[in-house]
N, C-alpha and C positions, 0 to 999 in steps of 0.2 A: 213499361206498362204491359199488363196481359189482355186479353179479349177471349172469354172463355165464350165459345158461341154452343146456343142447342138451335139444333132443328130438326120438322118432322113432331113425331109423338113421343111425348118422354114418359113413359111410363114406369111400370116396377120391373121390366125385361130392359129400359134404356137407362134406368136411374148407377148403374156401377160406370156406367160409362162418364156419366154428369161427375158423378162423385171422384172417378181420377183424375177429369178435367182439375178439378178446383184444386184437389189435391198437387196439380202437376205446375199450382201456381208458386209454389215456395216461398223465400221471403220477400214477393215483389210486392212492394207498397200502394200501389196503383192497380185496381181492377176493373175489367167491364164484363160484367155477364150478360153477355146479347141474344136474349131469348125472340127479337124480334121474327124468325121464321120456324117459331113454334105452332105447331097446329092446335094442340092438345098437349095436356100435363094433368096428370094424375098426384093423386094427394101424397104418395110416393116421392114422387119428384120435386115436389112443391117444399117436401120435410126437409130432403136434400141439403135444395137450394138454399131456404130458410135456416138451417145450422151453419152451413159454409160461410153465408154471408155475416152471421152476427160472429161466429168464429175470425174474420176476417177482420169486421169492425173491430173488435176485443183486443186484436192483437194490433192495432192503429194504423189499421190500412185505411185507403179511400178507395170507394167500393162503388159502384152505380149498378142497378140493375134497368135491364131496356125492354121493355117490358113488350110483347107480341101483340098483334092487333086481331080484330075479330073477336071468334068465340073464345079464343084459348084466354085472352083477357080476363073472361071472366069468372075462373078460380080467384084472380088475387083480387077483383072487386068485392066477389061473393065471403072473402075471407078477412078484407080490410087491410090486406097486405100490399096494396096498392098505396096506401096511404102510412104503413110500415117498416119497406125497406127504401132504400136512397132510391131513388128511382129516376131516371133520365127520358124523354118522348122519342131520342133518340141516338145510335151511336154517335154521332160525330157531337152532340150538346153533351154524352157522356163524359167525350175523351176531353173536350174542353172543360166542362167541370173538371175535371181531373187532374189537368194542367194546371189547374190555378188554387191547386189546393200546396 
């Protein structure tokens, strides 16, 4: 299992960084993108995220994302991507989804 974590602000100066993460996941079956100490995320990073994870899905992984709390929340409310991608309230309910897939 991987755990691709962001934190801080992900914007279009943080988004190459986001992008090797995911890249640096290879053929591992099993993902967690733990954005929960994200401040902000710009729609930049939000694209990112969103190709990675249905590239991930496509290719038959199991995928969660952990979605940050506060304001930074609410791009994927304001977007409907809350209700979108796999989503978990938190890492460890992640990892256990994950386990039992």
């Amino acid at each position: 299992m991987v755990v691709v974590r962001g934190s801080g602000e992900l914007d279009a100066f943080a988004v190459t960084d986001l992008d090797a993460a995911f890249a640096e996941v290879g053929d591992e079956r099993r993902i967690v993108a733990d954005l929960e100490r994200v401040s902000f995320m710009d729609s930049t990073a939000l694209g990112v995220l969103v190709r990675r994870v249905r590239e991930l899905l496509e290719a038959g992984a199991g995928v969660r994302v952990v979605l940050p709390r506060g304001t930074a929340r609410r791009i994927f409310e304001i977007t409907a991507l809350d209700g979108a991608l796999p989503i978990a309230p938190d890492r460890t309910t992640a990892l256990d989804e994950l386990d039992s897939v």
